[in-house]
N, C-alpha and C positions, 0 to 999 in steps of 0.2 A: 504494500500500500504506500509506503514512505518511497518508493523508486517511482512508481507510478504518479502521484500526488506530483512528484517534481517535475517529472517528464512533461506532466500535461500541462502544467504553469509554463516552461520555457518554451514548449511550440505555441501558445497562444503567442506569446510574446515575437518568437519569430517567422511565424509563419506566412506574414505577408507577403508578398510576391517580389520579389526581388528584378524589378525593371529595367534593365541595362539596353533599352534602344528607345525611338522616337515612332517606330514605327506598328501599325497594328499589329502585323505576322509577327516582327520579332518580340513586341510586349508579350503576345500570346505563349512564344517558344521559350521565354525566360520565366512566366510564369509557372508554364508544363515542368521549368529546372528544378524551380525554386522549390516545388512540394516531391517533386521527385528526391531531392536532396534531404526533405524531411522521412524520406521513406514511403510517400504515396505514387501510385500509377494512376497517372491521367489518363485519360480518354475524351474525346468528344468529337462531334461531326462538325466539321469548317464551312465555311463559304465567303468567297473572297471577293468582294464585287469594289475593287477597286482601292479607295478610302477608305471601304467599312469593311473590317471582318467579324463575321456574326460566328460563334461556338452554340451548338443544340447538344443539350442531353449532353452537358462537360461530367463527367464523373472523377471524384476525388476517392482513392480509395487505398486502403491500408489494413494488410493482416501480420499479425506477428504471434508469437506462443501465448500474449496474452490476449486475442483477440481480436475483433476488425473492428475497421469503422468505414463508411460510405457516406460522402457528401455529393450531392446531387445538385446540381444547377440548370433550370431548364434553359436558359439563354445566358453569354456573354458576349457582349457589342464590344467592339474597337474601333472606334472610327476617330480619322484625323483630323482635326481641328483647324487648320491650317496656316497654322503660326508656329511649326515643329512638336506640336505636343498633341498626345492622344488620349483621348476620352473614354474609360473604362465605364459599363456599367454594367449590371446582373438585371436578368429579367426574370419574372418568375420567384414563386415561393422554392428555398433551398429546402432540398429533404436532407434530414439526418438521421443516421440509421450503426447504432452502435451497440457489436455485443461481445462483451465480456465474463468469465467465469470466476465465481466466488466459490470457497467452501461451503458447503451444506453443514447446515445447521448443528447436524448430530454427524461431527465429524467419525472419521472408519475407525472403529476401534483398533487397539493393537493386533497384530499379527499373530496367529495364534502358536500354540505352544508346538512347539517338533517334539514332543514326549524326552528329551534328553537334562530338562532340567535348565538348561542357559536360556537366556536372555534372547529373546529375539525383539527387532527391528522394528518400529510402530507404523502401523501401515500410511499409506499417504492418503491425505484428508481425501473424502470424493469431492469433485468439485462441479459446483452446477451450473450453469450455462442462461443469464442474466441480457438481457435486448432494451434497449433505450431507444426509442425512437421521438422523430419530430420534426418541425417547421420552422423555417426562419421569413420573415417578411422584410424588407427593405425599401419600400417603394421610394420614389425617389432619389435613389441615391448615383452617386458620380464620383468619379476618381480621376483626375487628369495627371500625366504621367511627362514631365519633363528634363532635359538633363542630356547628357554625355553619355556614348557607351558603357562607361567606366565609373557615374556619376550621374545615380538618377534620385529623380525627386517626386515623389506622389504626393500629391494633397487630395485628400478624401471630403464629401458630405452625405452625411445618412441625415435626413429629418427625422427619422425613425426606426428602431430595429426592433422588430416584436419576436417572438421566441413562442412556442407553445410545444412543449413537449410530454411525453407520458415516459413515466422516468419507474423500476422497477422497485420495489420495495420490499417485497418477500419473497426469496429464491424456492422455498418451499412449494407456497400454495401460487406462485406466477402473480400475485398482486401487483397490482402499479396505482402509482398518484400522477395525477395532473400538476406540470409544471409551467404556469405560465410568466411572460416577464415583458418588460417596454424600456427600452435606451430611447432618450429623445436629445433632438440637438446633437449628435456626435460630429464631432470635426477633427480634423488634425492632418497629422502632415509622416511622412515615414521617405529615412534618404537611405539607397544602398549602391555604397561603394565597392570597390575592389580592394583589396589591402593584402599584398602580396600574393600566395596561390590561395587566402580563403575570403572573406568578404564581412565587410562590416556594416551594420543596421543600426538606425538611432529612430527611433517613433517619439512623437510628442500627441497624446488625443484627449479631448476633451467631450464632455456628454455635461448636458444641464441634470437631469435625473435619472434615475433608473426607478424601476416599479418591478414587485415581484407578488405570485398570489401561487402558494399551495391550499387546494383544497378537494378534499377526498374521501373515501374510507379508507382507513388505516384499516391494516389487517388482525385477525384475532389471534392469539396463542393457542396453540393445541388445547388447552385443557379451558377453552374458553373466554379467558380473561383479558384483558385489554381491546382492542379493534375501538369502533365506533369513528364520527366525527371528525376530522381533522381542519382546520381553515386559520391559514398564516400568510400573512401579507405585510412587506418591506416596502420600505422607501428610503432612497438616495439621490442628493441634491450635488452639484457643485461636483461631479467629478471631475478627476484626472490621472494621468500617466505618459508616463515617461519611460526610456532606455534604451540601454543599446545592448547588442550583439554582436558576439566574431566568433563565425563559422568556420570552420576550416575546410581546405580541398574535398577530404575526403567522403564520400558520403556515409553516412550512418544511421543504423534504424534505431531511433530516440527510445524507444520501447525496450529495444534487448540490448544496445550495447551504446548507452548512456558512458559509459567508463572507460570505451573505448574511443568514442568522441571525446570527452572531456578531458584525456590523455594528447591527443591530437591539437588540442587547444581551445575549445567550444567552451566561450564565457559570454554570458549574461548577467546584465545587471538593469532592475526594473525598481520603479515607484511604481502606487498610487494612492491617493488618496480622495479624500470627500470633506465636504464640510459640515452635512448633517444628517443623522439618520435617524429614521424611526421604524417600528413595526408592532403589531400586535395579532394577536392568536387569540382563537378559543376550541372547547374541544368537549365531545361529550363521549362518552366509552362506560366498560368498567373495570375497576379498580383487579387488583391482587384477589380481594376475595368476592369477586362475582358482582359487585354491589354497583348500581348507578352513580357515576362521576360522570362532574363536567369541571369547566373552568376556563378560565378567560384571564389574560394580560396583556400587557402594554410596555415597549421601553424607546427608550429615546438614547441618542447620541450626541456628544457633539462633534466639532470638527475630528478627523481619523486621517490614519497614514501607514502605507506599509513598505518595504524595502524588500526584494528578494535579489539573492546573488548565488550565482552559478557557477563555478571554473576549479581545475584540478588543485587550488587552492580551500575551495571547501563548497560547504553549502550553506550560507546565509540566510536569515531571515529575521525582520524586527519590525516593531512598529509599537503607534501608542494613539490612545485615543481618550478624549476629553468629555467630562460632564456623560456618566452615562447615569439612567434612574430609570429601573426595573419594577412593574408594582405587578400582582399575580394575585388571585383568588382563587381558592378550590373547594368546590362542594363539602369536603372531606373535614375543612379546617376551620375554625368559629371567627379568624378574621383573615385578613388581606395581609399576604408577604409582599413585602417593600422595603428596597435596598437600593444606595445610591454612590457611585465613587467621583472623584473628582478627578483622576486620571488613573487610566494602567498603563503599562508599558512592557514590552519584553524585547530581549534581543537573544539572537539564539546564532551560532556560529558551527558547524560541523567538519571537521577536515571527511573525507569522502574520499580519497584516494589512498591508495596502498603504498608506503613508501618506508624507508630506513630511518630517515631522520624524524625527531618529533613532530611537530606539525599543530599549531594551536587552536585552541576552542575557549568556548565560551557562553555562558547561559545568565544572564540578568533578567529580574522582572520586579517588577514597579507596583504595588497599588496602594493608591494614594487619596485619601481621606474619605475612605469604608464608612459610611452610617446606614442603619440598620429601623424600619419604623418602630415605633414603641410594641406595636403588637410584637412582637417577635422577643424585645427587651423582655415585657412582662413574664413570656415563659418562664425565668428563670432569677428576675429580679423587679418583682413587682411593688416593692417600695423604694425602686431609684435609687440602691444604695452604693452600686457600682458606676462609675465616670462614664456618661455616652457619650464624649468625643470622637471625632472623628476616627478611627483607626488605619492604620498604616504599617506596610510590609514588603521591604526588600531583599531582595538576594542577587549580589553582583559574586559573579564566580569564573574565573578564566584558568587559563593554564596551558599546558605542552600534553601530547600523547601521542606514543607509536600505533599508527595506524596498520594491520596486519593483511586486511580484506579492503579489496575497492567496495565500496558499500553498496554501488551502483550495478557491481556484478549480479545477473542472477544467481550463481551458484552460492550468494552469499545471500540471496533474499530466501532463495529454499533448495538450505543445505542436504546433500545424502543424507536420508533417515538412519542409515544402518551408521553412521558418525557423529557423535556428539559434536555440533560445531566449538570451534573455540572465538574466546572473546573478539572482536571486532579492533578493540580499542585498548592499549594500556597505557595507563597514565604515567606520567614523568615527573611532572610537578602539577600544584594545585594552589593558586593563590584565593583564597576569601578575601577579596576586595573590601565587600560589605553584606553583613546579613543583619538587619535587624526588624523588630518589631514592637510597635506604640499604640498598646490596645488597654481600655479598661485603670486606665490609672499606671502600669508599670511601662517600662521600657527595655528593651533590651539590645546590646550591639556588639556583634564577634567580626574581627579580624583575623587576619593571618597566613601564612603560606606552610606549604607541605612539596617534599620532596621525594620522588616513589622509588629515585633508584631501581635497582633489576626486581624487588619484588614489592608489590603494591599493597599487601599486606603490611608491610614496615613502615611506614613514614616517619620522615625526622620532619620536624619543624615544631609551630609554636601558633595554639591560635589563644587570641585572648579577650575574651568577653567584661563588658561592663554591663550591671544588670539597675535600674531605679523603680521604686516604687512595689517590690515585691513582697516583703514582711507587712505593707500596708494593705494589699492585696489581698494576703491571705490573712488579715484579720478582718476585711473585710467580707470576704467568703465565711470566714467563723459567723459573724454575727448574722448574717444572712441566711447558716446553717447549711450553707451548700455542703461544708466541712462543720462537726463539729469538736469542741475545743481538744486538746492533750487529756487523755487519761480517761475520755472518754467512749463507750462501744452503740449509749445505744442510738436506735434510730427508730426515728417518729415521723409520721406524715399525720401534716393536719391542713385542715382542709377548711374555708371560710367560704359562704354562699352571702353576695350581694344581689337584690334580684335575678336574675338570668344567667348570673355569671360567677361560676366559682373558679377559687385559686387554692389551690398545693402547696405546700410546701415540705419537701422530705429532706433528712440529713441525709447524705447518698453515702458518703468517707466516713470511717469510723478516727475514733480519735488514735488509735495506734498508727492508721495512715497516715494521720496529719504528721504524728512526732518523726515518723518516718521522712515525710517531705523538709521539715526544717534542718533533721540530720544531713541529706544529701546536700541541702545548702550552705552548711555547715564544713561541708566535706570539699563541696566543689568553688565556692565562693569564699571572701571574705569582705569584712564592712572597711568601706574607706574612712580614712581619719577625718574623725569630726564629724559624720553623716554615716550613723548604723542602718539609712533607707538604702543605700550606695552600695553595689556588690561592685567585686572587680574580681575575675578568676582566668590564671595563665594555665594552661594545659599543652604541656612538653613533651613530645613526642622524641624519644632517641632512639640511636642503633640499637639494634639486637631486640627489636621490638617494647622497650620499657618506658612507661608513659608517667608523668610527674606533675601532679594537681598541684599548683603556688608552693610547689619546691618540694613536695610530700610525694614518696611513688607509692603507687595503686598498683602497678603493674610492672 
């Protein structure tokens, strides 16, 4: 899925036609290259009446071990403008027609026993055989294609791309959902060059909105439960994207031998972003245990943005997005969940190629002022005795590691069953940048770096955490009786009915737990001078595996 996921992100990105002449026939014969080079065989019937070359029934088509797919265009016009540049446009609704295999559900069991006792080999999943199909609408749209053999330039207008597809859902019972969708305003511009024996692509496209609408039966679970109701509809404002591409000479099927390309030299690097989203859903079925459910929500976005990167140097991916507020209702539940952050973020970095020397990575993520509506509070703190500020949570973590497997190999997406695969990835070093968390009154922040040397079970290094607000914390969890005090076991639920609405309250932690929680703080922290609210704790990692809490070994 991870091989596949990426693949099909970088042919969106370059699969545009790559135009290197002024004229109909030859736009048409660079176009045939362009998707050829991605691994599709064109087809279609010509007619050449001079100025105008007309393509019928062009077919785009592609099978590989995972699969095919079929693009169908009933018309493509060429005709010359007569100022050196030529006028692309598509006639006709595009058919699309794509089928691919997933495991079944109740994958094959193991292989059964040869009566001698050992170990055999787990069989391989069956895998079922999954068809997506559908329509693209364009009307209106135009492409003029200008430039140098060597140096072309297309500038594109779609008023409108409408999409309607039935997209598969359950490989069991063959269920499908209707998928429909509307880009409006799409504009932009896409130039490709030559650059030495492979060729470079830079797009720039803009769309005012897009519009999306699932709405369906969802299918049921064997034993009855779930199915019912489905209906989910998005909106985005203010698109954009950006990026570029270099292709190399040779050609390769993006499907199976992504690692082989991307050894050759095939790097992409893409944006996009939006400035605002929204969507909402509802949904009627039933539950886990047979019973009538429904429910209904709503969320909002603010502006958003994302980065993907491509090339034998790794596989990139980040992005971050502002003012999101989630609110949900379910039949199930006596009030409305509502939750709101004020930004997230992630950046995520993967080397992807198999090589000798380390090669770095990296994984940060963001979220940034967490609040939660009161219903949700009251579960568990129905007299406000706990801080609702906002909450917040990072983790910045980078480092080195030898990479063993190109990732992008199949034989490394699905390794011989009769062989235990080995790890993918061993690490070298490990820096913690930044981990921390400021929730509920306490705060917490660990640094530090680690070094794996030949075995990654060992590390030397040193990470060292400052903690505030934790002994205040868990006296206020005492009083609250989430915990109660030292020395004591027992536990009581009691219960308070205000009109229509009653509240719980149970001690869950016995008091041996609690003395136990201050021990390990005890063990792993110490109070800074002048401020016993202040932890601060180094934990030392050295050779021969021996580990040393604020100068104490443990291990």
């Amino acid at each position: 899925m991870f091989r596949t996921l990426a693949t099909s992100v970088l042919a969106l990105g370059i699969a545009a036609p790559a135009l290197a002449d002024v004229t109909p026939a030859q736009v048409w014969e660079n176009l045939q290259k362009t998707y050829a080079d991605l691994g599709y065989e064109v087809t279609g019937k010509t007619e050449d009446a001079g100025g105008t070359l007309t393509v019928r029934d062009a077919v785009f088509s592609m099978r590989n071990e995972g699969g095919a797919t079929t693009i169908t265009v009933p018309q493509l016009t060429f005709q010359e403008t007569g100022d050196a540049k030529v006028r692309m446009a598509i006639g006709g609704d595009v058919a699309l027609d794509s089928t691919f295999s997933v495991p079944a559900e109740d994958e094959a069991a193991e292989a059964p026993a040869d009566g001698t006792g050992a170990e055999t080999a787990p069989a391989a999943p069956e895998m079922v055989e999954m068809t997506a199909t559908g329509t693209i609408k364009v009307p209106g749209n135009e492409t003029v294609v200008s430039g140098t053999p060597g140096d072309m330039l297309y500038e594109f207008s779609y008023p409108s791309v409408a999409f309607d597809l039935t997209m598969p859902v359950d490989p069991e019972t063959g269920a499908t959902m209707p998928v429909t969708g509307t880009l409006t305003g799409v504009t932009g511009s896409q130039r490709h060059a030559a650059a030495g024996e492979g060729a470079e692509t830079s797009f720039d496209i803009k769309a005012s909105e897009a519009a999306m609408r699932i709405a369906g039966d969802a299918p049921a679970q064997a034993d009855g439960t779930g199915g019912g109701k489905v209906n989910v509809q998005a909106r985005l404002t203010g698109l954009s994207s950006t990026g570029t591409a270099r292709t190399p000479a040779e050609r390769f099927d993006l499907g199976t031998q992504m690692a082989q390309a991307l050894a050759a030299g095939l790097d992409f690097q893409g944006n996009f972003g939006f400035e605002a989203a929204e969507a909402n859903f509802d949904f009627a079925g039933k539950d886990e245990e047979g019973q009538d459910q429904t429910g209904q929500g709503k969320a909002s976005l603010g502006a958003g943005n994302a980065a993907l990167q491509m090339s034998r140097q790794g596989l990139g991916y980040k992005g971050a997005v502002a003012g999101t507020q989630v609110e949900m209702t379910v039949s199930s539940l006596p009030f409305p969940l509502s939750y709101g952050t004020e930004r997230t973020s992630f950046d995520l970095l993967i080397p992807v190629s198999k090589a000798d020397a380390a090669q770095p990575f990296r994984f940060a993520y963001a979220l940034e002022g967490l609040t939660f509506a009161d219903g949700i509070w009251n579960l568990f703190d129905p007299d406000s005795q706990l801080p609702r500020d906002p909450a917040s949570l990072t983790v910045d973590l980078s480092g080195d590691a030898v990479v063993a497997q190109d990732l992008f190999d199949p034989a490394t997406a699905q390794p011989d069953a009769a062989t235990p695969p080995d790890a993918p990835f061993t690490p070298r070093t490990l820096t913690v940048n930044k981990v921390a968390l400021d929730a509920v009154g306490a705060r917490a922040d660990i640094t530090g770096a680690l070094e794996f040397g030949d075995n990654p079970n060992e590390p030397v290094g040193k990470l060292n955490g400052s903690f505030e607000g934790v002994n205040g914390l868990l006296e206020k969890l005492e009083a609250m009786e989430v915990v109660v005090p030292e020395g004591t076991d027992e536990v009581e639920t009691k219960c308070e009915t205000t009109g229509s609405t009653t509240v719980c309250r149970s001690k869950r932690v016995s008091g041996e737990v609690m003395m136990n929680i201050r021990m390990m703080l005890a063990l792993f922290a110490k109070p800074a001078e002048g401020n016993a609210d202040r932890l601060s704790s180094e934990v030392e990692f050295r050779e021969g595996g021996s580990i040393f809490v604020n100068g104490q070994q443990v291990k």
